[in-house]
LOKE-324040 format. One line per 10 residues: number of its first residue (from 1); their letters; for each residue z, y negated, x of C-alpha. Coordinates in steps of 0.02 Angstrom, whole numbers. Each point is the difference from the previous one (the first is absolute). Last residue first. Layout:
BEGIN
NUM	A	Z/Y/X ~ ...
end
This chain:
BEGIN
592	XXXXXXXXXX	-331/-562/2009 ~ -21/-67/-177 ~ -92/-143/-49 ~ 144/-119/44 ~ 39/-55/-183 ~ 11/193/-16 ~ -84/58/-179 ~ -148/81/111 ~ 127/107/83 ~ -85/77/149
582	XXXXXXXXXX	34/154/90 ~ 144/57/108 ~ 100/97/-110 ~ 132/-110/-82 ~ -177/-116/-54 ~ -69/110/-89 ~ 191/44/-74 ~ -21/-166/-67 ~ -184/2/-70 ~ 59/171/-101
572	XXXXXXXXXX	154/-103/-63 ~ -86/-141/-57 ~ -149/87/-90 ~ 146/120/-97 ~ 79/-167/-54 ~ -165/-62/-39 ~ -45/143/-138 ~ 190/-24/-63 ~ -9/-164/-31 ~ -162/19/-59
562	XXXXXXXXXX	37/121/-155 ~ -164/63/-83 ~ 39/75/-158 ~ -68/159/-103 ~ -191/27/-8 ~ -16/111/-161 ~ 114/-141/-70 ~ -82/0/-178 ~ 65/-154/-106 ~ -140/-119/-5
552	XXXXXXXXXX	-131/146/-12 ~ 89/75/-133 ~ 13/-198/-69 ~ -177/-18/-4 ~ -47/150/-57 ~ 108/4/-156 ~ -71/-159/-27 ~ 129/-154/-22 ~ -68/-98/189 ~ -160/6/-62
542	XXXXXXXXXX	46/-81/-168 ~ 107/-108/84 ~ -155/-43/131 ~ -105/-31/-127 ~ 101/-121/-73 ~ 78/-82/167 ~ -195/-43/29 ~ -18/-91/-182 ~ 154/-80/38 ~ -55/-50/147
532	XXXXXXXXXX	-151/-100/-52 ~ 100/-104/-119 ~ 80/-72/169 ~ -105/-164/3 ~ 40/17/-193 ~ 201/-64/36 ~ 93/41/-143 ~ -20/160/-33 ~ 31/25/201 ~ 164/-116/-19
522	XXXXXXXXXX	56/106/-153 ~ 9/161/142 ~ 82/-87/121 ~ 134/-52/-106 ~ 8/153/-77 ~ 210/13/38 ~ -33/152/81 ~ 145/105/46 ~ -45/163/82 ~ 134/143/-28
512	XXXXXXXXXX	-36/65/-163 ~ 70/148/-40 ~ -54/152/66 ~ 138/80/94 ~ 124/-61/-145 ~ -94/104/-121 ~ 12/151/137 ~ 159/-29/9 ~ 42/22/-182 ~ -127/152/-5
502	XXXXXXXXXX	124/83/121 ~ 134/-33/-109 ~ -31/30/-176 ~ 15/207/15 ~ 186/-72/60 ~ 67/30/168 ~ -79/-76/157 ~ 175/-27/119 ~ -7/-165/-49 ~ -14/13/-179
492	XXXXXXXXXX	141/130/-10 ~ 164/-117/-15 ~ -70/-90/-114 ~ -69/82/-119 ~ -77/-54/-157 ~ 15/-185/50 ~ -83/39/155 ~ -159/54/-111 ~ -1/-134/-105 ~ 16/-116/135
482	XXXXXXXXXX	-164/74/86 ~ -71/-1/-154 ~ 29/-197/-17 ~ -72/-31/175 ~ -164/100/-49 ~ -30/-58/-171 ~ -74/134/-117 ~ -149/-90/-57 ~ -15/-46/-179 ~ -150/-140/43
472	XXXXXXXXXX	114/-135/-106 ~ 155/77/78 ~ -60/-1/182 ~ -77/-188/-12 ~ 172/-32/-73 ~ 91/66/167 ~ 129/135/18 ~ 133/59/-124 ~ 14/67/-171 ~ -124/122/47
462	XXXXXXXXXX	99/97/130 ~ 144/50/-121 ~ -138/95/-118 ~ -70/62/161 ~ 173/74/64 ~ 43/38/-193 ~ -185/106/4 ~ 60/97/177 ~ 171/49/-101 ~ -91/46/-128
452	XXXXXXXXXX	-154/117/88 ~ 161/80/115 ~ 98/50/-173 ~ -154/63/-82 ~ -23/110/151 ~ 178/68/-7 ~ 2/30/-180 ~ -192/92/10 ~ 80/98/163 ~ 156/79/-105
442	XXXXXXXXXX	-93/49/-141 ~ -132/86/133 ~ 155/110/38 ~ 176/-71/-34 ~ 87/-102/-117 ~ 183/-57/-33 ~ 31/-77/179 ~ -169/-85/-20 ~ 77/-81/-184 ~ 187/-12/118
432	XXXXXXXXXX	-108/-119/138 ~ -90/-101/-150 ~ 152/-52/-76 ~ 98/-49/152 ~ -157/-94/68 ~ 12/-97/-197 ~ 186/-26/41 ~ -26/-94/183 ~ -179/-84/-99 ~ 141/-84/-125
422	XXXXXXXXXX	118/-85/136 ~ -137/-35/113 ~ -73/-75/-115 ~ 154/-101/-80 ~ 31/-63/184 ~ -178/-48/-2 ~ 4/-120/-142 ~ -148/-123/-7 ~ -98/141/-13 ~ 100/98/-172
412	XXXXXXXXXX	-129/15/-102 ~ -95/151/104 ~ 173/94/22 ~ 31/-19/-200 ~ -155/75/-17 ~ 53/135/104 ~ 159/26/-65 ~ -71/32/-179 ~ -114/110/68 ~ 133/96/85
402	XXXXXXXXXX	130/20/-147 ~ -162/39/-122 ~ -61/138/104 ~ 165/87/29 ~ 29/-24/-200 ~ -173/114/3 ~ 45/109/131 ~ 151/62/-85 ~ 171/-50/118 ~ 109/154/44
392	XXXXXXXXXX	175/41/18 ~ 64/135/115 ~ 209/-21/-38 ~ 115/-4/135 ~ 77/-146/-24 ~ -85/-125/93 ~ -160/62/-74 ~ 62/-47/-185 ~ 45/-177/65 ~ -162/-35/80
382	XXXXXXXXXX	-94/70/-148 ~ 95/-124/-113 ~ -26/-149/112 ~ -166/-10/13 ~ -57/-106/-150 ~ 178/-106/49 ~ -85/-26/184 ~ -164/-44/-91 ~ 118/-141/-92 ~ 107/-33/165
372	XXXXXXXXXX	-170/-66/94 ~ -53/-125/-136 ~ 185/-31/-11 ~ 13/-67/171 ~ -152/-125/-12 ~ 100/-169/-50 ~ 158/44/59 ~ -65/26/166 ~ -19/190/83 ~ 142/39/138
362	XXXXXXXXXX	66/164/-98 ~ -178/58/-15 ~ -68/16/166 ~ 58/117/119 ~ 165/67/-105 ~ -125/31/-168 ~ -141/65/120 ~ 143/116/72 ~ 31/36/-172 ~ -177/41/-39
352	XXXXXXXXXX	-28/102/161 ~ 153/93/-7 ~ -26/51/-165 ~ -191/74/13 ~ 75/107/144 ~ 135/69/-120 ~ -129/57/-98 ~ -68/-59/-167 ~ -158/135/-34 ~ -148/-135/-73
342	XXXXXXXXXX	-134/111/-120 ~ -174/-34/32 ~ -149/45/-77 ~ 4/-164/-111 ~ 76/-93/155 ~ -184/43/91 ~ -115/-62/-121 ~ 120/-126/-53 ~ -26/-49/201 ~ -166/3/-1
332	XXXXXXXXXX	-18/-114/-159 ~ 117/-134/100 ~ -109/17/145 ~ -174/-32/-92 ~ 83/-149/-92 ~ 33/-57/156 ~ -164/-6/102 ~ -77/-92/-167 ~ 105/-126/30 ~ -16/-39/185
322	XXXXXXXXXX	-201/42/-34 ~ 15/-127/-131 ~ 96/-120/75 ~ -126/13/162 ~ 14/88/144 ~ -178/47/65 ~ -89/129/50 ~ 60/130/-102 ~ 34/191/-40 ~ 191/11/-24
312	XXXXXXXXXX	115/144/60 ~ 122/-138/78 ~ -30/43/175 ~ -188/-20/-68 ~ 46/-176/-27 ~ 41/-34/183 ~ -175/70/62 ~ -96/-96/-137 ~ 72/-145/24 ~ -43/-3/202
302	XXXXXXXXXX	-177/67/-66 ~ -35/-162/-114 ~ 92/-85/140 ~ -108/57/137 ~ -153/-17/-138 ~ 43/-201/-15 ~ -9/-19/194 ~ -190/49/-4 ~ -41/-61/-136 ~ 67/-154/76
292	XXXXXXXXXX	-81/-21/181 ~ -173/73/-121 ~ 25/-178/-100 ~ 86/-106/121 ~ -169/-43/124 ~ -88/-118/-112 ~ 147/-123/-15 ~ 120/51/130 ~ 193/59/-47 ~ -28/184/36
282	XXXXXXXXXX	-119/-33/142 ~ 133/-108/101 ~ 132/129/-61 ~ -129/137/73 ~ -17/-84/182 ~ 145/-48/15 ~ 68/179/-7 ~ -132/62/107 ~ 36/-121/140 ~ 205/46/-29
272	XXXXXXXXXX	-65/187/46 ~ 140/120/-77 ~ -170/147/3 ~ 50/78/-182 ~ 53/-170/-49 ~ -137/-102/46 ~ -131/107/-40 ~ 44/16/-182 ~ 104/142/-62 ~ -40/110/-169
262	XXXXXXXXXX	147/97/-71 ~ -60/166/-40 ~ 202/63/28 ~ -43/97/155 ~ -100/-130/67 ~ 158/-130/-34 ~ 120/118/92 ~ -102/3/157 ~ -20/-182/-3 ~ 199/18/-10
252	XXXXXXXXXX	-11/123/139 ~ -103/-127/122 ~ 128/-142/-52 ~ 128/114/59 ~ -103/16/186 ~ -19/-186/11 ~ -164/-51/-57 ~ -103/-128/124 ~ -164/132/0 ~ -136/-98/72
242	XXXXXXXXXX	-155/-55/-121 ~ -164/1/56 ~ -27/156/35 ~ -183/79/62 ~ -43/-182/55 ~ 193/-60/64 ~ 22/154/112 ~ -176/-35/74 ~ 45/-173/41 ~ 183/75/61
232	XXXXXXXXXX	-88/146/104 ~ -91/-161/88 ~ 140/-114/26 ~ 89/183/66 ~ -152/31/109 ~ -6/-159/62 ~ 143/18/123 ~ -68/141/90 ~ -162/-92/42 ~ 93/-169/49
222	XXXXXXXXXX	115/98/124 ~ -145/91/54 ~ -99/-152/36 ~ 165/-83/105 ~ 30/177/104 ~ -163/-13/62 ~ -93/126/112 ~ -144/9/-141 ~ -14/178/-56 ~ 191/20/48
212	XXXXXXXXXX	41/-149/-119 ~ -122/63/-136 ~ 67/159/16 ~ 197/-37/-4 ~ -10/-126/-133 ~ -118/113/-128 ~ 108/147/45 ~ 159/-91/-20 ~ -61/-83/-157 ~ -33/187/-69
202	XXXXXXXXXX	178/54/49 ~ 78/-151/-73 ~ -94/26/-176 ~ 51/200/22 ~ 183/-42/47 ~ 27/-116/-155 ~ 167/-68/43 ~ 114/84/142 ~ 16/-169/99 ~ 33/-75/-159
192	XXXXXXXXXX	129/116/-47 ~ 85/40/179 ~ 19/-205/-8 ~ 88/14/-173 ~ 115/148/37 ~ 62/-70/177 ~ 43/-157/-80 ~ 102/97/-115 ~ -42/-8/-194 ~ 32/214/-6
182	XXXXXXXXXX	87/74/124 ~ -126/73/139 ~ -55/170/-31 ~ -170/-27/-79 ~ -47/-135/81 ~ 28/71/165 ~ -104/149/-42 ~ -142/-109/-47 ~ 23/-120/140 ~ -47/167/98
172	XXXXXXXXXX	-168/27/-95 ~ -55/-179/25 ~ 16/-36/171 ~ -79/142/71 ~ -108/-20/-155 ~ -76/-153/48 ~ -8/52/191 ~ -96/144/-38 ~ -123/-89/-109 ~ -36/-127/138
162	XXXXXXXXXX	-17/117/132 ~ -120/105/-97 ~ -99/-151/-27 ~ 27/-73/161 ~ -75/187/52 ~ -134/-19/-138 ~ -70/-167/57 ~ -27/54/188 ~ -104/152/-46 ~ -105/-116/-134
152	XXXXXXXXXX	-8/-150/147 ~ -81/101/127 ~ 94/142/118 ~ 168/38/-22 ~ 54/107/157 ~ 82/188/-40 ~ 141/83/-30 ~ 43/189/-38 ~ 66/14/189 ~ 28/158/116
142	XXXXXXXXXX	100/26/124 ~ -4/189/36 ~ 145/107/-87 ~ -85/110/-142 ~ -165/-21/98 ~ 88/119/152 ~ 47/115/-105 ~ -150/135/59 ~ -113/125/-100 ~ -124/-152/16
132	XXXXXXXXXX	-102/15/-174 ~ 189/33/-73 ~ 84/-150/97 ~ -147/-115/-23 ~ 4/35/-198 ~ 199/-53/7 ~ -36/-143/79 ~ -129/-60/-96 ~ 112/15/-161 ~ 158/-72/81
122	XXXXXXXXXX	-93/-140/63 ~ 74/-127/-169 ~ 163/91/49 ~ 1/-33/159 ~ -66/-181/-38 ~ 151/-43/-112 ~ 115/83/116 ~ -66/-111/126 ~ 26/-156/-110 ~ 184/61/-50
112	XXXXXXXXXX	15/-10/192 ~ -36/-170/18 ~ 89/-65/-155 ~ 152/48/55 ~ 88/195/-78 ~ 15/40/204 ~ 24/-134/140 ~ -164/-58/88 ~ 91/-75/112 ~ 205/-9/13
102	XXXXXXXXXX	37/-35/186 ~ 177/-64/-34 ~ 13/-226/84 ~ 69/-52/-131 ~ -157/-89/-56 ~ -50/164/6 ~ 123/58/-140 ~ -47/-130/-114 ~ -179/36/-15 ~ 30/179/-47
92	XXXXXXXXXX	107/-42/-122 ~ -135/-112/-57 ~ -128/128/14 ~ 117/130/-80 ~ 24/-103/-154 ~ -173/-45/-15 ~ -108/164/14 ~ 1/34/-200 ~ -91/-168/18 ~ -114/9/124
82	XXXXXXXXXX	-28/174/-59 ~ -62/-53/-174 ~ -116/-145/84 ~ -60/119/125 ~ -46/127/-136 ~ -84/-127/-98 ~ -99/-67/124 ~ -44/181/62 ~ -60/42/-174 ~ -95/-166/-17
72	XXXXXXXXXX	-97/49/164 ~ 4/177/-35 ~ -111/-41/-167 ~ -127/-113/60 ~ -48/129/140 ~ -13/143/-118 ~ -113/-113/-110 ~ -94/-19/180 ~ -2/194/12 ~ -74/13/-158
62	XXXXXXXXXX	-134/-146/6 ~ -56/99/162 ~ 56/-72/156 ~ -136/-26/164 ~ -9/-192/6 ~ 194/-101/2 ~ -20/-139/-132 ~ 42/-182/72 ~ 73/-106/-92 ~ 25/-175/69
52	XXXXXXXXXX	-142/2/169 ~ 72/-124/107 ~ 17/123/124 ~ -79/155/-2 ~ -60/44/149 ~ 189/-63/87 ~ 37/-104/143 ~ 143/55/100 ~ 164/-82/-17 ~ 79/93/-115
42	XXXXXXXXXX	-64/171/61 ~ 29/-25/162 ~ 204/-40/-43 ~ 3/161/-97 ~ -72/86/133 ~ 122/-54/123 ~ 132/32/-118 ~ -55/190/25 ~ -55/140/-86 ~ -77/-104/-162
32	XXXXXXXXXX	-64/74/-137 ~ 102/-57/-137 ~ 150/116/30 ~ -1/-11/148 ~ 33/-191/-14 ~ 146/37/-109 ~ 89/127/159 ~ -22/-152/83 ~ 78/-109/-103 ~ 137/107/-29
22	XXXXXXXXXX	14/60/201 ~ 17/-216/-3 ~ 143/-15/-91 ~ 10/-17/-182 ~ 109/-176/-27 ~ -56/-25/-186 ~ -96/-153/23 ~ -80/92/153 ~ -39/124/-109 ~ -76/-132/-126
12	XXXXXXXXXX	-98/-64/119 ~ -79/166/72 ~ -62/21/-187 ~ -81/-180/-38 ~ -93/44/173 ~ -60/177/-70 ~ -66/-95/-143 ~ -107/-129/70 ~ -41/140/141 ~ -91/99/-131
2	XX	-54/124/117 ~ -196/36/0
end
């Protein structure tokens, strides 16, 4: 039996379009019918089957009824796809016969993509015929790969295949459009959210397009394809809870902090504000702050011992005695070296003291300038003998004594930072004419003690700022190591030079960026109506701190779910609905 329902919400939109009537005719044939009279019979004639809502046609095997299933959401998908690679003709098409130019069934419309759709789909049979026949004949006859949905599963899997068609007809080109329109354009953002998640929109417009086929209402279809984003988002939100809010440099500085064993909680590796309330709340709850701390204390523990390790120093923590200890180690390395060491004055050396002594020294206070001019009167000899042509040479051992006594003057000096700069500009002057004087594995130990110094006077510099809670737990403070490091070099900290610098950022990626006064948290203690919750926020910190519970808080095996762009795609698809012929169940008027 015909589905007339169907055939009927066909003829319409062809007469939306302006098809003539051989169009409509040649349609009819195409369903069965040789005449518009016998169209006509059928729709008025009573039918066996009426009232009946799925009806399943006797005499197919379960294979051939499969087979069914499957062209019907093959030729809804192909009509979709042609419908719209069909468009631009159809519409030129359209205009010229309102100009009065006999343009029917015009080449590269959707019409004729259709035929060459079933051609190609009869190809097979065709070709078989042909042989068996010894005749072309079946190569050219009019032949059609289409066929009537019978019973609500056929009928389901053409709106289906419809449905899925038209999602990606949409999809796929706003794509391309996306990607070549100029970036933060209107035309950019709409192609985006049209383009977003093609297979979610793809599977709401097969649920849409089925159900509203199945059921010959636009409305129910509507509904169906719309709840399959709410539903994809419930789902989303079971297998992971928390959404990904990190900008892409935020991603790479999580990146950095895995690489450096530098634990992250879920709030920071996800950027999700909920999470972040969530874990100050626990950190500063009775009952719940113990594993909310442990946690936080070992991604400073590990934070100290990633910077300290710059320093060649095996530690978690910071204290005086680690500070101390961590230079008493570097000033025996470097004896080590000088003693094995014998300093070549170049001209190179010369330049860089006296352009030290032009930089800095000349504009030194009274009260510090003859700290700098009494290393600079240590130095002077050798600077005068290389000036003259002579190849003078510093032992490693005064070397030794000339920099360690300019490093501990360096150290005094913090209220002074001219004087610092003044001292470390001759101490880098030093050190680059020792590596000029070495080479081989010599060469590497002086360059390696250098880098494990100069990140141990970054720390050093680091831990005479920050808060007192970070002193009295001797945590490298994260603002105050930032500053350290900028101080070091200016000029390269924001293009990411420095072996300091990336862990810098990542200390102020982690930082704490919840305030919480506690107030909520003393009124809980306070109150013992809500002494019951802080026995529930307990176990749930101490769920929440498992390394299952925050792999499983953190995984995003199910990526996002973006609405706007879900419903964009919905809108558009029930638009062009309307554009050709059908109904637009979004239409205040119901459609046409």
């Amino acid at each position: 039996m015909a589905d007339t329902d169907r055939i009927k919400r066909n003829l319409s939109k062809m007469i939306g379009q302006g098809a003539p009537e051989a169009d409509l005719n040649s349609y009819l044939k195409t369903e069965g019918f040789n005449s518009p009279d016998e169209w006509r019979s059928a729709v008025t004639a009573p039918t066996e089957t009426e009232g009946q809502q799925d009806y399943v046609p006797q005499g197919y095997t379960g294979g051939e009824k499969a087979a069914r299933v499957v062209g019907q959401a093959a030729t809804g998908f192909n009509d979709a796809v042609a419908n719209t690679v069909g468009a631009p003709v159809d519409a030129a098409a359209w205009a010229l016969r309102q100009a009065g130019v006999s343009a029917n069934n015009p080449v590269g419309g959707s019409a004729s993509i259709k035929r060459g759709i079933d051609y190609v789909a009869t190809l097979p049979g065709r070709v078989g015929d042909a042989v068996s026949q010894g005749s072309f004949a079946p190569l050219t006859d009019d032949r059609m790969s289409r066929f009537n949905a019978i019973g609500t599963t056929e009928k389901f899997a053409h709106g289906a295949g419809e449905g899925v068609g038209n999602a990606l007809s949409i999809a796929v080109p706003a794509a391309a459009i996306a990607n070549t329109a100029r970036a933060g354009t209107v035309t950019q953002g709409v192609a985006n959210a049209l383009a977003t998640q093609p297979v979610t929109q793809a599977v709401s417009g097969a649920v849409g397009g089925g159900v509203g086929e199945a059921t010959d209402n636009p409305w129910l279809g509507l509904a169906a394809g719309a709840a399959v984003p709410v539903a994809a988002a419930a789902a989303r939100g079971v297998i992971s809870p928390l959404t990904q809010r990190l900008t892409p440099q935020e991603q790479r500085l999580v990146q950095v902090a895995d690489a450096e064993g530098i634990p992250l909680t879920p709030g920071q590796r996800t950027g999700s504000k909920g999470a972040q309330v969530v874990e100050s709340v626990f950190a500063n709850t009775l009952g719940a702050s113990g594993p909310m701390q442990n946690t936080l204390r070992n991604q400073r523990e590990q934070f100290n011992r990633a910077a300290l390790e710059r320093a060649g120093v095996t530690a978690t923590d910071a204290s005086p005695d680690t500070i101390n200890r961590a230079f008493r180690t570097a000033g025996q390395t470097f004896d080590d070296l000088a003693n094995r060491t014998t300093l070549s004055v170049d001209r190179q050396f010369v330049n860089d003291v006296r352009q030290v002594e032009s930089e800095y020294g000349r504009r030194l206070p009274t009260d510090v300038a003859p700290v700098f001019q009494s290393y600079m009167n240590d130095l002077e000899p050798a600077l005068s003998a290389a000036t003259t042509g002579q190849n003078p040479q510093i032992a490693g051992d005064i070397y030794a004594r000339i920099r360690s006594g300019i490093g501990r003057r360096i150290r005094t000096a913090s209220g002074r930072p001219d004087l610092q700069e003044a001292l470390g500009g001759l101490q880098t002057a030093l050190d680059d004419a020792v590596e000029r004087s070495t080479s081989g594995p010599l060469r590497q130990e002086w360059q390696d003690a250098r880098r494990q110094y100069q990140a141990l006077m970054t720390i050093d510099k680091a831990m005479r700022g920050g808060t007192q809670g970070d002193r009295a737990a001797a945590n490298i403070p994260f603002n105050a190591l930032r500053q350290a490091t900028v101080q070091g070099d200016r000029a390269g900290f924001s293009r990411g030079r420095g072996q300091m610098n990336e862990l810098a950022r990542v200390g102020d990626f982690i930082a704490d960026r919840i305030p919480n006064s506690g107030t909520a948290s003393r009124q809980m203690v306070l109150n013992p109506l809500e002494w019951p919750g802080l026995i529930g926020g307990g176990i749930a910190s101490r769920a929440y701190n498992t390394g299952v519970g925050q792999r499983y808080l953190t995984n995003q095996l199910a990526g996002q779910t973006d609405f706007r762009g879900l419903y964009t795609g919905q809108l558009a698809r029930q638009g062009r609905e309307e554009i050709e012929g059908g109904q637009n169940a979004l239409s205040r008027r119901g459609g046409r």
